[in-house]
C-alpha positions as CSV (number, residue, x, y, z in Angstrom):
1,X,255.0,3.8,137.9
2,X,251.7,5.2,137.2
3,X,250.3,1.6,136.0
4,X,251.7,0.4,139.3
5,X,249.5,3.1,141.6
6,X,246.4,2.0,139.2
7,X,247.0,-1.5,139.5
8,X,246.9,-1.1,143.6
9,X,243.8,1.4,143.9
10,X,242.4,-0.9,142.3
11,X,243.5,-4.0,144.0
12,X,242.7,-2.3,147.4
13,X,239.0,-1.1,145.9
14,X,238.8,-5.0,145.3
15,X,239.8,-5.9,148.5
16,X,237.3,-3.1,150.1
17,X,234.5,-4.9,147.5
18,X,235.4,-8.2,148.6
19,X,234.9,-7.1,152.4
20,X,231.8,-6.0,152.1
21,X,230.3,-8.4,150.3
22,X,231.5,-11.0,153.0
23,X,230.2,-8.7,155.9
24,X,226.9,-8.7,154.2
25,X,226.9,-12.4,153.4
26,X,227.6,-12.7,157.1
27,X,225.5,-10.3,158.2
28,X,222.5,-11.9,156.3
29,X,223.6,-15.2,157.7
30,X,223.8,-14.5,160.9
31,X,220.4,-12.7,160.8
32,X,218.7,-15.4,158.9
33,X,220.0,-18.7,160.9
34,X,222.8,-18.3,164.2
35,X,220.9,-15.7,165.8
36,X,217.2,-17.4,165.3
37,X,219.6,-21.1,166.4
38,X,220.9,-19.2,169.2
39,X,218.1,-17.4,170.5
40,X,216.0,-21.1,169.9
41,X,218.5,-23.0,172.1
42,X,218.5,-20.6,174.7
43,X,214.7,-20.7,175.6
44,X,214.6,-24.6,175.3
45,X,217.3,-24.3,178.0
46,X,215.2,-22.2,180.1
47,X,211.8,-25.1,179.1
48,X,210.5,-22.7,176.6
49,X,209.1,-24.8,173.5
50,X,207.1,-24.7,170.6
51,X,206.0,-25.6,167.0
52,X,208.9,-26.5,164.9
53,X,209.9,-23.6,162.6
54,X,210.0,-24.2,158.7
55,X,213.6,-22.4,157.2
56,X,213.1,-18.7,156.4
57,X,209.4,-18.9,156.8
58,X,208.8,-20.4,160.6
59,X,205.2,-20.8,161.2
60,X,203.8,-18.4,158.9
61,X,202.1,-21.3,157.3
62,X,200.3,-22.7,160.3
63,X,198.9,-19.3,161.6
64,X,197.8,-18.4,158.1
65,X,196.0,-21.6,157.6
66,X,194.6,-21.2,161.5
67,X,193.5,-17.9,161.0
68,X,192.0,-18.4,157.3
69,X,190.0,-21.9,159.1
70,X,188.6,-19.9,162.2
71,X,187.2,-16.9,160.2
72,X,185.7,-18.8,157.7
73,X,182.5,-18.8,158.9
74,X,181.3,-16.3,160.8
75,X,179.5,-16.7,164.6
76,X,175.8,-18.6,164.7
77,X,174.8,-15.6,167.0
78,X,176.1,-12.3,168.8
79,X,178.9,-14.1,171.5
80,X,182.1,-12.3,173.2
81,X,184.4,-15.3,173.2
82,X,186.3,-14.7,170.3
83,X,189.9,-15.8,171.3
84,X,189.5,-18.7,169.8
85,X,188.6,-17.3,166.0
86,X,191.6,-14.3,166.2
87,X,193.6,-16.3,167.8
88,X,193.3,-19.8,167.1
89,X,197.2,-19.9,167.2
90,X,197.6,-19.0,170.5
91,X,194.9,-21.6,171.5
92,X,196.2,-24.5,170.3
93,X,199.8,-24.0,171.2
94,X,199.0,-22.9,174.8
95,X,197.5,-26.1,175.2
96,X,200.5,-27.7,173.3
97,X,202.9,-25.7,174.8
98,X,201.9,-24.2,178.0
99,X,201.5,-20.4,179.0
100,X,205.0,-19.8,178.2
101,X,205.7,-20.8,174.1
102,X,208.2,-19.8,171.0
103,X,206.8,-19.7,167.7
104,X,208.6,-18.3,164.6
105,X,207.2,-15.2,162.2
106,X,209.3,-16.1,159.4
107,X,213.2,-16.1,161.1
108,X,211.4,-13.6,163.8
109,X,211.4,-15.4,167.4
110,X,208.5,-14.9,169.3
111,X,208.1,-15.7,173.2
112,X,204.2,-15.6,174.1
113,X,204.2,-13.9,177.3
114,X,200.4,-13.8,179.5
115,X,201.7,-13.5,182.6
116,X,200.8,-10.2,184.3
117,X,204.3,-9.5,186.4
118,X,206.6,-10.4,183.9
119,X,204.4,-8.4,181.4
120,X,204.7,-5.4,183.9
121,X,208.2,-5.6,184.8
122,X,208.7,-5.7,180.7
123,X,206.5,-2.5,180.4
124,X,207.4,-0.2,182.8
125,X,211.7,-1.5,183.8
126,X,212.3,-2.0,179.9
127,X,211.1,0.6,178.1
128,X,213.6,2.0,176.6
129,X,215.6,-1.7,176.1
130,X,212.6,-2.8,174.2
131,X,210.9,-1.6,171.0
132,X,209.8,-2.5,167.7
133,X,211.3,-5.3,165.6
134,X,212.9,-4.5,162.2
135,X,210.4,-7.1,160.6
136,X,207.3,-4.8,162.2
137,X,209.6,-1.6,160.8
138,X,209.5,-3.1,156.9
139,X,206.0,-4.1,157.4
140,X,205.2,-0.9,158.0
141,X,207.5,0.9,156.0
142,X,205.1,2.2,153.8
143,X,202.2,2.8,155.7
144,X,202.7,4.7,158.9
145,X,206.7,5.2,158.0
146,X,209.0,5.7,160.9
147,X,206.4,7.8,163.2
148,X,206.2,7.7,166.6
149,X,204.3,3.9,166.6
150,X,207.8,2.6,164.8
151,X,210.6,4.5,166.2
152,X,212.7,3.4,169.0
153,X,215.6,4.6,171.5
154,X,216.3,8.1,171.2
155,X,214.4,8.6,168.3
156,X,211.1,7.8,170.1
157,X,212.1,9.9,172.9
158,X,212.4,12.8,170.8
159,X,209.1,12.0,168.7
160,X,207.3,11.8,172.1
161,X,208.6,14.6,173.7
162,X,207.6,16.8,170.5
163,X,204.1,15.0,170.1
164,X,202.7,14.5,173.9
165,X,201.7,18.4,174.6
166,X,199.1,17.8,171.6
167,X,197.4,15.1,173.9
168,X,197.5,17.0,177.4
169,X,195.5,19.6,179.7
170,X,194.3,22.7,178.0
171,X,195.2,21.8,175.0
172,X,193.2,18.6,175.2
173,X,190.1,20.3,176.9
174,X,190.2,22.9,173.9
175,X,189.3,19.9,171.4
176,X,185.9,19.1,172.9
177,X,184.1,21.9,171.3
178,X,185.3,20.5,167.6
179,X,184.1,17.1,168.7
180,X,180.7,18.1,169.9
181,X,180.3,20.4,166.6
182,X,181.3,17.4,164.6
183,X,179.4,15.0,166.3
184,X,176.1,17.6,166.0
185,X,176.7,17.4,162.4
186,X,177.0,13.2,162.0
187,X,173.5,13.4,164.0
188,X,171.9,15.2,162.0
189,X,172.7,13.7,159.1
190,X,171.6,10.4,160.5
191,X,168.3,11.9,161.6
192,X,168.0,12.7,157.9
193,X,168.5,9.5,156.5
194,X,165.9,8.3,159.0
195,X,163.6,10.8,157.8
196,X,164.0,9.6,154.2
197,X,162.7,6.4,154.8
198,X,165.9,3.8,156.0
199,X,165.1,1.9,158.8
200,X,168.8,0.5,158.4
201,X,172.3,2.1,159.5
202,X,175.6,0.8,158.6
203,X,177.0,3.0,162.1
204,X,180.5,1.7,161.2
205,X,180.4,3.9,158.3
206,X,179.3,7.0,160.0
207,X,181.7,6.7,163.2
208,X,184.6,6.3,160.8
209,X,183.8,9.5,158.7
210,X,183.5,11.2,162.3
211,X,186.2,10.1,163.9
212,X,188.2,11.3,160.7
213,X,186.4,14.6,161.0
214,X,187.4,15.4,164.6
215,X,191.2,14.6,164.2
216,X,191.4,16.4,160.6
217,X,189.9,19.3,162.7
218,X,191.6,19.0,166.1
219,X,195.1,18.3,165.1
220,X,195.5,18.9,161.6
221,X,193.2,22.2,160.9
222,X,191.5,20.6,158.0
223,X,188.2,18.8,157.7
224,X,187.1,15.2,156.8
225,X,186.3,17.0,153.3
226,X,189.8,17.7,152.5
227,X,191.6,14.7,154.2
228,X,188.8,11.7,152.9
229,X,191.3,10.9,150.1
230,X,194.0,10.2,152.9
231,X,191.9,8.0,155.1
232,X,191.0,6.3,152.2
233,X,194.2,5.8,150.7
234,X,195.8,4.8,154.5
235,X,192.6,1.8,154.5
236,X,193.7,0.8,151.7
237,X,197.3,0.8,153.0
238,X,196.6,-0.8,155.7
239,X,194.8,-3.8,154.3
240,X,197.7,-4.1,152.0
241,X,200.3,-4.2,154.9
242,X,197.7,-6.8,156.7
243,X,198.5,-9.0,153.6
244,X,202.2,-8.4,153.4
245,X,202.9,-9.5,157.0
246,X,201.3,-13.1,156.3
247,X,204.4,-13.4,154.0
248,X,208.0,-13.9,153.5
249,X,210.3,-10.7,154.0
250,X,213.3,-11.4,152.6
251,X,216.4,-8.9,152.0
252,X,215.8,-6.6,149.6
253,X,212.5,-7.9,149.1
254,X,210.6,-4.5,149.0
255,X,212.6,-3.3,145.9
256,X,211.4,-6.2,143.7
257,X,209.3,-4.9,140.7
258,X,206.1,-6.8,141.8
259,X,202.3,-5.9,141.7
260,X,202.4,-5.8,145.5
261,X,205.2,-3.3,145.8
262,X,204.1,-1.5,142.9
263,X,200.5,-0.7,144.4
264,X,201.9,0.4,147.6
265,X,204.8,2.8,146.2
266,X,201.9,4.3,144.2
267,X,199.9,4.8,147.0
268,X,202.1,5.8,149.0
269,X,203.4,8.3,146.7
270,X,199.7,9.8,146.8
271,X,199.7,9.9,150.5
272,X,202.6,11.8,150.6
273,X,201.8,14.0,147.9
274,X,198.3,15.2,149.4
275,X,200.0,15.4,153.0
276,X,202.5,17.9,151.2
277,X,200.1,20.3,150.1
278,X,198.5,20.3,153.6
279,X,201.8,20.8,155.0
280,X,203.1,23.7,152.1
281,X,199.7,25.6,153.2
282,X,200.4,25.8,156.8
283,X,204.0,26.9,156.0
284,X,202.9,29.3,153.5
285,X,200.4,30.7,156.2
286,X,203.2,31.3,158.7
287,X,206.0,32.8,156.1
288,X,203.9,35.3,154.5
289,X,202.8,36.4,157.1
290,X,198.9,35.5,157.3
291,X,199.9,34.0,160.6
292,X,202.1,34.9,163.6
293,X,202.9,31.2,164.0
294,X,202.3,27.5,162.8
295,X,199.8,26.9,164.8
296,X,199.1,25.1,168.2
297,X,197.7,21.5,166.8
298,X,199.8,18.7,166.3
299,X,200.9,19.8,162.9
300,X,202.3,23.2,163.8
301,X,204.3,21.6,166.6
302,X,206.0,19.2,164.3
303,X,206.4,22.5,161.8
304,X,207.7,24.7,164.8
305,X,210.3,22.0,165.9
306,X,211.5,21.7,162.3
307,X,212.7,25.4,162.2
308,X,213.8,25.6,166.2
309,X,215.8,22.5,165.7
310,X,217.0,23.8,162.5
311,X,217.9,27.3,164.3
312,X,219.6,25.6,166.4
313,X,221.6,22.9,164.5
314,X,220.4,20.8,166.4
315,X,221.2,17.1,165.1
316,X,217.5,15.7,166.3
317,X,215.9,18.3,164.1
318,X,213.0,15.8,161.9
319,X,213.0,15.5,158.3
320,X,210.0,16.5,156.2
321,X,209.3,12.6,155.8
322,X,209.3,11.9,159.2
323,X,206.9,15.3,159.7
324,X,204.8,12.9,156.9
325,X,205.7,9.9,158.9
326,X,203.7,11.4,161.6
327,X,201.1,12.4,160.0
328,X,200.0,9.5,158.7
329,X,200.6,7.9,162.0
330,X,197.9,10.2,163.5
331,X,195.7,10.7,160.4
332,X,195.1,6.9,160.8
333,X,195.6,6.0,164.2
334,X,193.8,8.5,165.5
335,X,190.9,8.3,163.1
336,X,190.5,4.0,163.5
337,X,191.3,3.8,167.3
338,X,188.3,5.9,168.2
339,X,186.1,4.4,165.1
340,X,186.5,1.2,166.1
341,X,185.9,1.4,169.9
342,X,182.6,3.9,169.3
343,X,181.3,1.1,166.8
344,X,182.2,-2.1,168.8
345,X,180.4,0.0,171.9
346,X,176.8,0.6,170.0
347,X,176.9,-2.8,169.3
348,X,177.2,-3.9,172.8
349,X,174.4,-1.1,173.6
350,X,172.3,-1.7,171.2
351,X,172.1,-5.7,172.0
352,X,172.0,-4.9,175.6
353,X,169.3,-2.5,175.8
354,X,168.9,-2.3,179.9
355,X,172.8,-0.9,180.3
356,X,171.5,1.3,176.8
357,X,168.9,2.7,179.1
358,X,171.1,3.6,182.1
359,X,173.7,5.3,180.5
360,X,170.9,7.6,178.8
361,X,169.2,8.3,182.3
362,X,172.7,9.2,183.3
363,X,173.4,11.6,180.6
364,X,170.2,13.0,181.0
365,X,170.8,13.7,184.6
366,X,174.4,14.9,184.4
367,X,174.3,17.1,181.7
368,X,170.8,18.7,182.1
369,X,170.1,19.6,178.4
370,X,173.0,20.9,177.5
371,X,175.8,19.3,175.1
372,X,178.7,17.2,177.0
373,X,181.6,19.5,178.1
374,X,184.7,18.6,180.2
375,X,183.1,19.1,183.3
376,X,180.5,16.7,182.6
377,X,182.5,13.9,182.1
378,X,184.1,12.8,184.5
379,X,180.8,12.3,186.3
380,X,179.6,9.7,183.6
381,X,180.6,7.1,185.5
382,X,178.4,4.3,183.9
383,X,179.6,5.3,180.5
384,X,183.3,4.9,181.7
385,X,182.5,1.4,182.6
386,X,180.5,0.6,179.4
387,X,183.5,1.7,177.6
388,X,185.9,0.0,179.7
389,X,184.2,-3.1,178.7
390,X,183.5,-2.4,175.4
391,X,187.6,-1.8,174.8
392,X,188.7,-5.4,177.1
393,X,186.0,-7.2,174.8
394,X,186.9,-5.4,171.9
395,X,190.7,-3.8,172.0
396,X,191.7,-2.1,169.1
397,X,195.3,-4.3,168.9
398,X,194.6,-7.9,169.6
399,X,198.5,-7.8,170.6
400,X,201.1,-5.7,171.4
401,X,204.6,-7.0,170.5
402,X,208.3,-5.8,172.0
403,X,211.3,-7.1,170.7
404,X,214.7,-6.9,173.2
405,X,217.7,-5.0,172.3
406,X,219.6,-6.0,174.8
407,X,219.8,-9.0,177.2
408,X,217.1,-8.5,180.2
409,X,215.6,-10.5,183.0
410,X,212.2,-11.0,183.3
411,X,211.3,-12.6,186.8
412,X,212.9,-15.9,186.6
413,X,213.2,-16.0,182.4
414,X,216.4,-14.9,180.8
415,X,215.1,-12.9,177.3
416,X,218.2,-12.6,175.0
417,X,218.8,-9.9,172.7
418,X,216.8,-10.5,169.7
419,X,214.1,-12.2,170.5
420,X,210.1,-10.4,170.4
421,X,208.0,-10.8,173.2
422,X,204.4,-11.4,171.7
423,X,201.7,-10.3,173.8
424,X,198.3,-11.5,173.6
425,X,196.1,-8.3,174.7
426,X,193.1,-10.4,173.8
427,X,193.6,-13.4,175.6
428,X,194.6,-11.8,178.4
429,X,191.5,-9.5,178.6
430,X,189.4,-12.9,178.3
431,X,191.4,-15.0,180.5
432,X,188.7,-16.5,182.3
433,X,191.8,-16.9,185.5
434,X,191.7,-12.9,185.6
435,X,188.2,-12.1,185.2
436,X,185.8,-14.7,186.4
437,X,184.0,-17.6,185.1
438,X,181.6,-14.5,183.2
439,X,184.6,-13.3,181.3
440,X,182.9,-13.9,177.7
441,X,179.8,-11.9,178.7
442,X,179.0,-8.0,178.2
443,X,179.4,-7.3,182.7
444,X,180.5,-3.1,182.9
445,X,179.9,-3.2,187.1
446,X,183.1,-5.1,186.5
447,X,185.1,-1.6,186.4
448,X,182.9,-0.3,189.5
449,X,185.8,-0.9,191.1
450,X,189.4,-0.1,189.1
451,X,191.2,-2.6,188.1
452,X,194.0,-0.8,186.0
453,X,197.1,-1.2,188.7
454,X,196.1,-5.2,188.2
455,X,197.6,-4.8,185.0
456,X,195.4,-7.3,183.4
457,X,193.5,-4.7,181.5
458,X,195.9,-2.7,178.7
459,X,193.6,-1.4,175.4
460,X,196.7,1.2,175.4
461,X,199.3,-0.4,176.9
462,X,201.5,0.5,179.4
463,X,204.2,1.8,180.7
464,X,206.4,4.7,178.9
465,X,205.2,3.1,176.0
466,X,201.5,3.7,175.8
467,X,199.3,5.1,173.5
468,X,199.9,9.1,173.5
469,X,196.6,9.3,172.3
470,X,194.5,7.7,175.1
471,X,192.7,10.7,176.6
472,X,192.2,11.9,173.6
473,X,190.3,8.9,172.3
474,X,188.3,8.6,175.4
475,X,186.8,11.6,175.5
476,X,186.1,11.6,172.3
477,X,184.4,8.8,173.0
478,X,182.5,9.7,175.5
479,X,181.1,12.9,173.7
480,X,180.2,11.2,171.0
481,X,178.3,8.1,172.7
482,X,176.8,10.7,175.1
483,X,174.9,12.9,172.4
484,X,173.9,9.3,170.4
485,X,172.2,7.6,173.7
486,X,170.5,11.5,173.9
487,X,169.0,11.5,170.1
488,X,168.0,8.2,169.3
489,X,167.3,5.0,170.8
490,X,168.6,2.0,168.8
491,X,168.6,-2.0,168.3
492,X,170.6,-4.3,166.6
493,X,169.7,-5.4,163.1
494,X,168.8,-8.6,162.6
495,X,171.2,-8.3,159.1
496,X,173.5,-8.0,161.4
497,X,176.2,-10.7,161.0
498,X,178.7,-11.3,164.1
499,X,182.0,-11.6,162.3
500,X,185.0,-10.0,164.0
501,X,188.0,-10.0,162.1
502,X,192.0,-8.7,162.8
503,X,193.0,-6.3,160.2
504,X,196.1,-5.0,162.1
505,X,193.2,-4.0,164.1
506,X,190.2,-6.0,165.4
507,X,187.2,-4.7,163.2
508,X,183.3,-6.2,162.2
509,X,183.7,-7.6,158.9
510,X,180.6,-6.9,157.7
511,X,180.1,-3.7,160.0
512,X,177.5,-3.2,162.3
513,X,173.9,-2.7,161.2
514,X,171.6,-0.9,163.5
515,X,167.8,0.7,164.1
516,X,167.5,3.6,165.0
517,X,164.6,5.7,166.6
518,X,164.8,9.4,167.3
519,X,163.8,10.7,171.2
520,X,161.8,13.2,172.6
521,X,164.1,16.0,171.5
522,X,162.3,18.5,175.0
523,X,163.4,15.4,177.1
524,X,166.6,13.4,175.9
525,X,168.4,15.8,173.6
526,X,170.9,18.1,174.1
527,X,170.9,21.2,172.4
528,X,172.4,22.1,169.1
């Protein structure tokens, strides 16, 4: 009797074995060829073509090989049309294809989307039906985790809900202080290098180890000092995931013992480890009592809905990793974001030297010798415009992708579940059909007039979607471009090598080379 019952357990454990392994088979068959055949057929249907995609790894290839050709060499001199080296894809398969195309990233189907309504109606109506693709999640995995750039459906909602107070009003206002402090310091240690004798700056460098300085400070209460390890260690993450998403993802593929996966557990690993300790200290600071609470930065929100959610049982409470997952979402984005678009601006300023010049006298007149406050700047309104340009010449994400989760209509197109929607910020901001036969060249009186509503200009995005971080980034930003224009003067290099190249985000290669020459400190400087 008893050999009987053994016999059936196991039989039926069998059975539930057997299952399993047929769902997955399944599952990893339907993923990997109906729903890519499906989706493909669809959108041919509907007279959506495009390249022919190679099994399991579409047109990886062919971008790879586009991209690699484009940015071998870099420009001959300093020019703004640079769709055609990021994006050679894009190019030649509009021309192929027409506006509308398919092309594959690995079994991934993407649908090229430029045109402004249906890019719109996808924005703002499908939020929530829309969101980031499982292949951008493993890509990622590593690097920024599940924060809130990665997450989708409710989870995003909650992230946002919990994150967006550390980006608004008061509490934004309150950070300009730390920026103009931190900014005072970057100066001055510029004006010393100057005085030691270099007559060449590498500003790239300097704007980065700012930028990391003002969002240690602002919403993590530490300073560049203590978090340099982490920005590095995130670059170097980030290069690493660059390199990762030009290859094959297969199943399972991230727990193979390779040199790849080793280096990025290991750093990884160290990231976490170092974001612990930063996190165990503002804990400590709150449970013994050295402070009332966690604090009011970005950190002690996460902290504080950790132990209300926990109070409360609540089921959306986060888990330490995705408090790390955060972190390292803002450590980096909001550290390269602002970077990037302060150095891609002083380039544009220091090779056009008349809009250089009105943006000082503007400075000078609004602020009246004393440092940049809130009140001052809404009234730059030439070093809006500057920036504005600077960021559709230069956006930080050179696209912005959405995958559907559901079935949608877009205009006239049906999108079926599954499929990403590819969306080529950078063509779009130098579509010469949206911004005039000039579209190439550095104009700012284009944004006299707003043209955001258009929706043909989205460094952010748009929608529910966009980047929480946007004011934040601006005004830093502006502070930080406002006291530069006030101390020094400056002109491009002519070491200076025009090479811009995408590294998840669209940086100089060789970064950008300056000369600067300090002001009349009684006239153009603002105070310390």
């Amino acid at each position: 009797m008893a050999t009987t019952i053994a016999m059936a357990v196991m039989a039926t454990l069998l059975l539930l074995l057997v299952l399993l392994i047929v769902r997955a088979v399944y599952t990893t068959f339907s993923f990997y060829l109906l729903t890519p055949r499906r989706i493909k057929k669809i959108m041919e249907r509907q007279g959506v073509h495009g390249p022919e995609p190679r099994f399991l790894v579409g047109n990886l290839g062919d971008v790879s090989s586009f991209v690699a050709e484009s940015t071998s060499k870099d420009m001959e001199s300093i020019r703004h049309d640079i769709v055609d080296r990021l994006l050679p894809h894009y190019v030649r398969w509009t021309k192929q294809y027409g506006k509308r195309f398919i092309y594959w990233n690995g079994v991934e189907p993407r649908l090229c989307l430029t045109e402004i309504d249906l890019i719109k109606e996808l924005l703002f109506k499908y939020s929530t039906q829309t969101g980031k693709s499982w292949l951008q999640q493993q890509g990622s995995k590593h690097f920024i985790g599940r924060g809130l750039l990665m997450t989708n459906g409710d989870d995003w909602i909650h992230q946002r809900r919990i994150i967006t107070p550390a980006f608004m009003g008061d509490k934004l206002k309150s950070y300009s202080g730390f920026m103009v402090e931190c900014t005072n310091q970057t100066l001055q240690s510029l004006q010393k290098d100057i005085d030691s004798g270099r007559t060449e700056i590498e500003i790239g460098e300097y704007m980065t180890r700012l930028a990391s300085d003002i969002i240690s400070r602002t919403e993590f209460g530490s300073s560049y000092e203590k978090g340099k390890q982490i920005f590095h260690l995130l670059t170097v993450l980030q290069l690493r995931c660059a390199q990762a998403s030009r290859h094959l993802c297969l199943p399972g593929s991230r727990f193979f013992p390779t040199r790849y996966n080793k280096e990025i557990k290991t750093l990884k690993m160290e990231v976490e480890r170092l974001l612990m300790e930063i996190i165990e200290s503002r804990k400590d600071c709150a449970e013994i009592g050295r402070s009332c609470t966690y604090g009011e930065d970005l950190l002690g929100m996460l902290l504080s809905e950790i132990k209300m959610t926990a109070r409360n049982k609540s089921a959306c409470s986060p888990s330490m990793q995705v408090i790390m997952d955060e972190c390292k979402t803002f450590f980096f984005a909001g550290h390269d974001t602002a970077a990037l678009l302060v150095t891609w601006t002083i380039m544009l300023l220091a090779t056009n030297r008349s809009w250089q010049d009105k943006v000082r006298a503007e400075v000078t007149r609004v602020c009246d010798g004393e440092n940049p406050s809130v009140h001052h700047l809404p009234k730059l309104s030439l070093l809006n415009m500057v920036i504005n340009e600077s960021l559709r010449l230069y956006p930080p994400a050179s696209l912005l992708p959405r995958m559907a989760f559901e079935d949608i209509k877009l205009g006239d197109l049906h999108v079926p579940k599954g499929l990403s929607i590819w969306i080529p910020v950078l063509a779009i901001h130098h579509s010469e059909e949206l911004w005039g036969k000039d579209v190439n060249e550095f104009n700012p009186e284009r944004f006299a007039s707003k043209p955001f509503s258009s929706g043909r200009f989205m460094p952010f995005a748009m929608g529910q979607r966009n980047c929480v971080g946007q004011s934040f980034v601006m005004m830093e930003a502006k502070i930080i471009l406002a006291m530069l224009v006030l101390r020094f003067s400056f002109t491009i290099s002519d070491s200076y090598r025009h090479a811009p190249v995408t590294v998840l985000t669209v940086k100089p290669k060789y970064g950008v080379q300056i000369c600067l020459k300090p002001l009349n400190p009684c006239e153009n400087c603002c105070s310390d």
